[in-house]
C-alpha positions as a Python dict, from the first residue, in 0.01 Angstrom:
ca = {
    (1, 'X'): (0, 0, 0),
    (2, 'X'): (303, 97, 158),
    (3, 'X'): (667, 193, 60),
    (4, 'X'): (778, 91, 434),
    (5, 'X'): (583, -29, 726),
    (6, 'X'): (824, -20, 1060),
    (7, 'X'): (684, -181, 1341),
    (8, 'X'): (757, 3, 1711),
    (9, 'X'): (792, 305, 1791),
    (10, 'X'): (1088, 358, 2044),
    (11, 'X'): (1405, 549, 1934),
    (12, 'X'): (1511, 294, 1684),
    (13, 'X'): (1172, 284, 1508),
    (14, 'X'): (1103, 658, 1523),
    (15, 'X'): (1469, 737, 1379),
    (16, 'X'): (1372, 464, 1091),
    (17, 'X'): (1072, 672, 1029),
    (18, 'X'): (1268, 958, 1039),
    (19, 'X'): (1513, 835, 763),
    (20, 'X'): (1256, 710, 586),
    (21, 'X'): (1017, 1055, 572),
    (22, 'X'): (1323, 1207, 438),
    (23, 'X'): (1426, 957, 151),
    (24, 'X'): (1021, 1061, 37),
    (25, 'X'): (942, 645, 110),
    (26, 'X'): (507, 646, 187),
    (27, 'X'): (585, 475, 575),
    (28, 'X'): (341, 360, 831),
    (29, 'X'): (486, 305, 1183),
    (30, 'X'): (299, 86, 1433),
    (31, 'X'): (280, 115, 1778),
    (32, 'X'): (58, -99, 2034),
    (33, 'X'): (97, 105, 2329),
    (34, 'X'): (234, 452, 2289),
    (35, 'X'): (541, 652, 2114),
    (36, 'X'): (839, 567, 2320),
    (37, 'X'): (839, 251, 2402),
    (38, 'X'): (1063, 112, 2697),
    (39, 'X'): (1261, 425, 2693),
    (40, 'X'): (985, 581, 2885),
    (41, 'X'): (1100, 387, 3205),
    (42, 'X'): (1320, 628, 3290),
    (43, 'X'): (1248, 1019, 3382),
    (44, 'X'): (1547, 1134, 3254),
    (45, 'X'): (1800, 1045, 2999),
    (46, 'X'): (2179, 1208, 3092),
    (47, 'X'): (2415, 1059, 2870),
    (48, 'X'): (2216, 1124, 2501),
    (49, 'X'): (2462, 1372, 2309),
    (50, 'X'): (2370, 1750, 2272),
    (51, 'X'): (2198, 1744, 2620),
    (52, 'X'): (2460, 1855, 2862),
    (53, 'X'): (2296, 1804, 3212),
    (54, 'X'): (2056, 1539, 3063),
    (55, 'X'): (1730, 1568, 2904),
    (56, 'X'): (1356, 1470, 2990),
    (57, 'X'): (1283, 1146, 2806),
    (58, 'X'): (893, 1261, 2767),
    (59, 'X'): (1059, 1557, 2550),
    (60, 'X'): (1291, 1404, 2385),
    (61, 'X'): (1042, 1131, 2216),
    (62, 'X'): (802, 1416, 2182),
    (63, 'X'): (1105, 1585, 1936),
    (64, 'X'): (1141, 1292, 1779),
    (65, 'X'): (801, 1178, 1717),
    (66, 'X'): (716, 1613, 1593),
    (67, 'X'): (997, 1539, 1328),
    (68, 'X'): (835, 1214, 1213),
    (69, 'X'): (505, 1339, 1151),
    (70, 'X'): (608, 1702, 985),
    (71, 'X'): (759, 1453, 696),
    (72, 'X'): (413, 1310, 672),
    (73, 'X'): (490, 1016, 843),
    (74, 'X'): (171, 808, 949),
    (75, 'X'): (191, 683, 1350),
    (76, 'X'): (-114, 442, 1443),
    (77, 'X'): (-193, 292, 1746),
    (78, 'X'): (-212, -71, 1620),
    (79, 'X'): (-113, -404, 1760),
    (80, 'X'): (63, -617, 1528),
    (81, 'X'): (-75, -971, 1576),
    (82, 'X'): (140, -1102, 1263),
    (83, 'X'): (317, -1063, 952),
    (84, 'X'): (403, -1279, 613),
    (85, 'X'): (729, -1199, 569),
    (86, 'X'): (729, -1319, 174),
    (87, 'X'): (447, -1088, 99),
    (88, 'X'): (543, -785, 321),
    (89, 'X'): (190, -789, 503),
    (90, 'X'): (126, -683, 891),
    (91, 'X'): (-196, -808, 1016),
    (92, 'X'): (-313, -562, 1314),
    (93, 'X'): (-571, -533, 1564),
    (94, 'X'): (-731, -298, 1354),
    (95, 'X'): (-675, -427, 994),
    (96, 'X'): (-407, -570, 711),
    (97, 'X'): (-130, -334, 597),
    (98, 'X'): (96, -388, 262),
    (99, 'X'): (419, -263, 220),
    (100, 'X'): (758, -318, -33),
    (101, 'X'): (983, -337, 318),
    (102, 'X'): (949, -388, 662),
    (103, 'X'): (1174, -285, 958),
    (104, 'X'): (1108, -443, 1283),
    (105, 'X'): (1179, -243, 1601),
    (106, 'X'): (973, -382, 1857),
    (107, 'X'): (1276, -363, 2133),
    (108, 'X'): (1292, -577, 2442),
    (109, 'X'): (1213, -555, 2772),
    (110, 'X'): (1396, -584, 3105),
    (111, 'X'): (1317, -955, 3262),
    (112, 'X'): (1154, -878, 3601),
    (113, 'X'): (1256, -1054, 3966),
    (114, 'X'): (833, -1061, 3964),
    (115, 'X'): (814, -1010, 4389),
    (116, 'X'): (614, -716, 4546),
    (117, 'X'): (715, -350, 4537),
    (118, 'X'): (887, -411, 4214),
    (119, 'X'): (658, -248, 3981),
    (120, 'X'): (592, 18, 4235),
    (121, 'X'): (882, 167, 4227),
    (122, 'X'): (975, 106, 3890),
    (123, 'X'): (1143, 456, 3855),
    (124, 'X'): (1147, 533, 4174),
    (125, 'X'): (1436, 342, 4343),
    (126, 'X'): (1457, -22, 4076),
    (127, 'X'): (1609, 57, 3761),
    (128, 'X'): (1720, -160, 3515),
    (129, 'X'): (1998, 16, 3347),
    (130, 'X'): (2304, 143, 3551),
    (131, 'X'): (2438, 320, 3266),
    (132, 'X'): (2122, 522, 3263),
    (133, 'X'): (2051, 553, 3605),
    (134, 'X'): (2410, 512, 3803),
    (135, 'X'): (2447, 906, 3875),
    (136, 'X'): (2088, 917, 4016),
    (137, 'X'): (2296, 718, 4306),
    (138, 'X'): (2574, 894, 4419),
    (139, 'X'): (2734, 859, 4724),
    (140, 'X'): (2420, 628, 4797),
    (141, 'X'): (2387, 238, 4846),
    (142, 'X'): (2227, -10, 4583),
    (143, 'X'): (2160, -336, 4528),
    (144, 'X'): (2194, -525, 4235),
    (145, 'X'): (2039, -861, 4114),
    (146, 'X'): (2196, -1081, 3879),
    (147, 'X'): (2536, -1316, 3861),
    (148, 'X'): (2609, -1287, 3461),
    (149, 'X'): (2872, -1048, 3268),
    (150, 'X'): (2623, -788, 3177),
    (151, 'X'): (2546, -750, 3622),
    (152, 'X'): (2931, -772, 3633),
    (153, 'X'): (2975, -489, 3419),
    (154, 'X'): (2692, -260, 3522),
    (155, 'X'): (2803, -301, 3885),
    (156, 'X'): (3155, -188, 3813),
    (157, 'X'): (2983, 112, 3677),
    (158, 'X'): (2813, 147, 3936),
    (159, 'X'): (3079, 185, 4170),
    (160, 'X'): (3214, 521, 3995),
    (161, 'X'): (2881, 678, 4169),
    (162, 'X'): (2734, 503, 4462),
    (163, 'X'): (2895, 473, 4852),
    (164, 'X'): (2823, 46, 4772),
    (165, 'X'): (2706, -196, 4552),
    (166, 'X'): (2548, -514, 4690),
    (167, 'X'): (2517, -800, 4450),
    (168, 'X'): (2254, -1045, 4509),
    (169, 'X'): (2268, -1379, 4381),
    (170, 'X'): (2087, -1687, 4411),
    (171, 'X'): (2406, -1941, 4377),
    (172, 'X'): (2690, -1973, 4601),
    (173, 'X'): (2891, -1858, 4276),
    (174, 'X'): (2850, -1561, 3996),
    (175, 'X'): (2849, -1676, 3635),
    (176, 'X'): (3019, -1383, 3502),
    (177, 'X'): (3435, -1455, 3332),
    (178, 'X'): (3664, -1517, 3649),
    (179, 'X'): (3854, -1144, 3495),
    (180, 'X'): (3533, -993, 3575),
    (181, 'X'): (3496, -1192, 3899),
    (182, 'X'): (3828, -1048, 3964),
    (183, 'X'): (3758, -749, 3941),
    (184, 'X'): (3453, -710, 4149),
    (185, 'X'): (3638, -881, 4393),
    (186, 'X'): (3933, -605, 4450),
    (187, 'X'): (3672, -335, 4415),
    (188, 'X'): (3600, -235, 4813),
    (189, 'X'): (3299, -103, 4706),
    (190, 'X'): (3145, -438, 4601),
    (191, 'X'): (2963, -634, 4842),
    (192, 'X'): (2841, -967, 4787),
    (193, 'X'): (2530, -1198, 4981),
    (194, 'X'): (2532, -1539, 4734),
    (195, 'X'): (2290, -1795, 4780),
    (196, 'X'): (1995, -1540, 4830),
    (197, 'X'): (1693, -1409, 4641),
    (198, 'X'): (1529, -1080, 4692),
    (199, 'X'): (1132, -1168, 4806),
    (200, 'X'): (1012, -826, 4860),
    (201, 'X'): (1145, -410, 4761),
    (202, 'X'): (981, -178, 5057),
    (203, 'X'): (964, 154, 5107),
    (204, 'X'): (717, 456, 5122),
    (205, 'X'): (781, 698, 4836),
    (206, 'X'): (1094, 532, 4686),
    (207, 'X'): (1269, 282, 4755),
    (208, 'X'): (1430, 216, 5114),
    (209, 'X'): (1502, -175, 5128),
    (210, 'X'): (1466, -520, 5012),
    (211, 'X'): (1367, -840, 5190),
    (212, 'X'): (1558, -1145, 5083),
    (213, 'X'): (1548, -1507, 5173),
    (214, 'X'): (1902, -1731, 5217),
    (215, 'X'): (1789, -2050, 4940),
    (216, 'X'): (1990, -2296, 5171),
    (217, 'X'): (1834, -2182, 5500),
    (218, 'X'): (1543, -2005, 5398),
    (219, 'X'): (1640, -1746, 5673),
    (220, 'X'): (1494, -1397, 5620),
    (221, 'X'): (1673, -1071, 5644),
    (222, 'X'): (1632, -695, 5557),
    (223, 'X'): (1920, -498, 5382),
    (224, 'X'): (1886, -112, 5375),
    (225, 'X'): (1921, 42, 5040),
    (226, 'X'): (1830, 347, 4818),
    (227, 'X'): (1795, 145, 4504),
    (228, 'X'): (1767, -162, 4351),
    (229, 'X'): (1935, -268, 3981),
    (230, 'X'): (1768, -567, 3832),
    (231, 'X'): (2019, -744, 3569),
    (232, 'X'): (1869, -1078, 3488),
    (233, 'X'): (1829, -1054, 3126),
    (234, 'X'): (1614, -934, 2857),
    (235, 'X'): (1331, -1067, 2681),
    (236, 'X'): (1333, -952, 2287),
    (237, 'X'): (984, -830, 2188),
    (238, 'X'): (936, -1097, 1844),
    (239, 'X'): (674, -1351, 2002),
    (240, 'X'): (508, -1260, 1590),
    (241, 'X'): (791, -1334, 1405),
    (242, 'X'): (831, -1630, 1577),
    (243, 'X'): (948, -1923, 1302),
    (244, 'X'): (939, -1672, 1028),
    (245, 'X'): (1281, -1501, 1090),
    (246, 'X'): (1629, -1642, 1235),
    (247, 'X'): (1665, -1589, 1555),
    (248, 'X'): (1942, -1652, 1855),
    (249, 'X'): (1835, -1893, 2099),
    (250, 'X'): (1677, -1601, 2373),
    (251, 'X'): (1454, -1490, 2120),
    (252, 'X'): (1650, -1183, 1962),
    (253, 'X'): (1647, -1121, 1590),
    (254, 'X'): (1954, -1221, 1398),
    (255, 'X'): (2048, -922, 1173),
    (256, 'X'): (2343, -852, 895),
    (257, 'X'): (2559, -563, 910),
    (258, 'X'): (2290, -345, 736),
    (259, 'X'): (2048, -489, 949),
    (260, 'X'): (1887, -732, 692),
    (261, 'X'): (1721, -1031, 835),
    (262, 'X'): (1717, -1380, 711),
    (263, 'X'): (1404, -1270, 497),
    (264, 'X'): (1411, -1033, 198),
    (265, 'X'): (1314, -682, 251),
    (266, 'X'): (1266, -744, 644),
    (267, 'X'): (1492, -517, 841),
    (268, 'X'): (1556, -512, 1225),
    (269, 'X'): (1679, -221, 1475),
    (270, 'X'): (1714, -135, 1758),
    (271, 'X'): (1651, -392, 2111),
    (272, 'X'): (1470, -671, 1913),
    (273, 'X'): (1825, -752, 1772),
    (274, 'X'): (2093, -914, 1905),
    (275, 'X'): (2343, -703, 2021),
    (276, 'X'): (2596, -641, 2316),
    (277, 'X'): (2488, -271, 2425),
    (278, 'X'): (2098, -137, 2477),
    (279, 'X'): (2134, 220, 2495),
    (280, 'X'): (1900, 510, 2303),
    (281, 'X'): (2213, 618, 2107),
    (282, 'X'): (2278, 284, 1945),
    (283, 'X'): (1909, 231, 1910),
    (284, 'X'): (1873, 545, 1685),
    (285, 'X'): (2195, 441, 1481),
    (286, 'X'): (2035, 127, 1404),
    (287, 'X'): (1706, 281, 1291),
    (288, 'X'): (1923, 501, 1042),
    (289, 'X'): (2085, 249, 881),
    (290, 'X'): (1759, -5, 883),
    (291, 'X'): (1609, 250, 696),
    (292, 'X'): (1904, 305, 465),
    (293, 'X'): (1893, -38, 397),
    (294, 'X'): (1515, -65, 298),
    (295, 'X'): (1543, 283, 92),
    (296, 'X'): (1822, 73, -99),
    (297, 'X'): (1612, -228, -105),
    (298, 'X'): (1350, -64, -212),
    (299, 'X'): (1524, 90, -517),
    (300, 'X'): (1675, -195, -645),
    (301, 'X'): (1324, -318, -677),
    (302, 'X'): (1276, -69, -895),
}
């Protein structure tokens, strides 16, 4: 039996475990893959505070995850395959695990274009975070994928670093706000081929172009580039809480301003919530106060 069980272990869920170690709560944090989570994606972080010049994200998770276990803190390789929210259970792959809270902080993951050379040079050339990656690209051209507000934004970003930014999209319009739309349009650095999918992302060891295909047509081209930025969405990480916890309608948990969920004593952080930035510093602030929360929780429980 458990004081805490936090499920994930990215930023958000190793920062809850952090908190948690310190306010003396017995945790368990569960991980099915490895410590790090998506975060892992990219090489290098450059724009996490304290790290002037950027940081390695292999050793910054390998900080974070030391700190965690010199409190004690328990880390198992365990898939969740469900949890009763009313009696603070987490069936795994491995067993059933009790606890008085739960935080949830099983992130999200970038939705993929899913054509060839994609995963292959995931990291090396396609990206799917410009605030991450932009200065990777300076003075260099990209590509980006999407038509929404969060592309809209992210390309505008991009433009502070790279020579041009070509936005791909597969309707003859963008769906991002016409101010937005506006101001791509003024922006000489923004290029735009609409009514076009990307079918292929070649190169040798990074990336060098993309293949795309004109939907009306179905004429072929090739478009030169040094990388590609995929913003089509992300897909929230909760398949297992699934009708047990409110969520929006993509999938993401709905969470109070201390991160309470619409179940007692079930907490979410992190990119499993909904939310309108998915960055490692917010991540970690919402694993503080997640674990805040349960401590409090917790106490009033007696």
């Amino acid at each position: 039996m458990y004081d805490l069980i936090i499920i994930g272990a990215g930023p958000a869920g190793l920062t809850a475990a952090l908190y948690a170690g310190r306010s003396r709560l017995k945790t368990l944090v569960l991980e099915k893959i490895g410590v790090g989570g998506r975060i892992l994606m990219t090489e290098v972080i450059e724009n996490f505070p304290g790290f002037a010049g950027g940081v390695e994200t292999a050793e910054l998770i390998k900080r974070m995850q030391q700190q965690v276990t010199d409190l004690g803190v328990n880390i198992a390789l365990e898939e969740v395959l469900e949890v009763d929210c009313k009696l603070k259970t987490v069936k795994t792959s491995e067993t059933t695990h009790s606890a008085g809270a739960i935080i949830i902080a099983t992130g999200a993951h970038p939705r993929k274009i899913g054509v060839p050379g994609e995963d292959k040079f995931t990291g090396r050339g396609v990206s799917y975070c410009a605030t991450c990656d932009a200065p990777l690209y300076r003075n260099k051209d990209v590509i980006i994928a999407g038509g929404g507000n969060a592309m809209a934004e992210e390309a505008l970003y991009l433009t502070r670093f790279a020579n041009t930014v070509n936005i791909i999209h597969r309707r003859d319009q963008l769906r991002a706000s016409p101010i937005l739309q506006d101001k791509l349009k003024e922006n000489k650095k923004i290029k735009f081929t609409l009514t076009s999918v990307i079918t292929e992302i070649t190169g040798s060891n990074k990336v060098e172009a993309v293949k795309i295909k004109d939907v009306n047509t179905a004429q072929e081209k090739v478009i030169l580039c040094d990388g590609v930025f995929v913003y089509i969405g992300y897909l929230p990480d909760t398949s297992f809480v699934k009708d047990k916890l409110k969520l929006d309608e993509n999938g993401f948990i709905i969470a109070g301003q201390d991160l309470s969920t619409s179940e007692e004593g079930i907490f979410a952080c992190g990119d499993c919530r909904n939310k309108t930035l998915y960055q490692v510093i917010n991540a970690c602030g919402d694993g503080a106060v997640a674990a805040d929360s349960a401590y409090k929780y917790l106490a009033s429980k007696g």
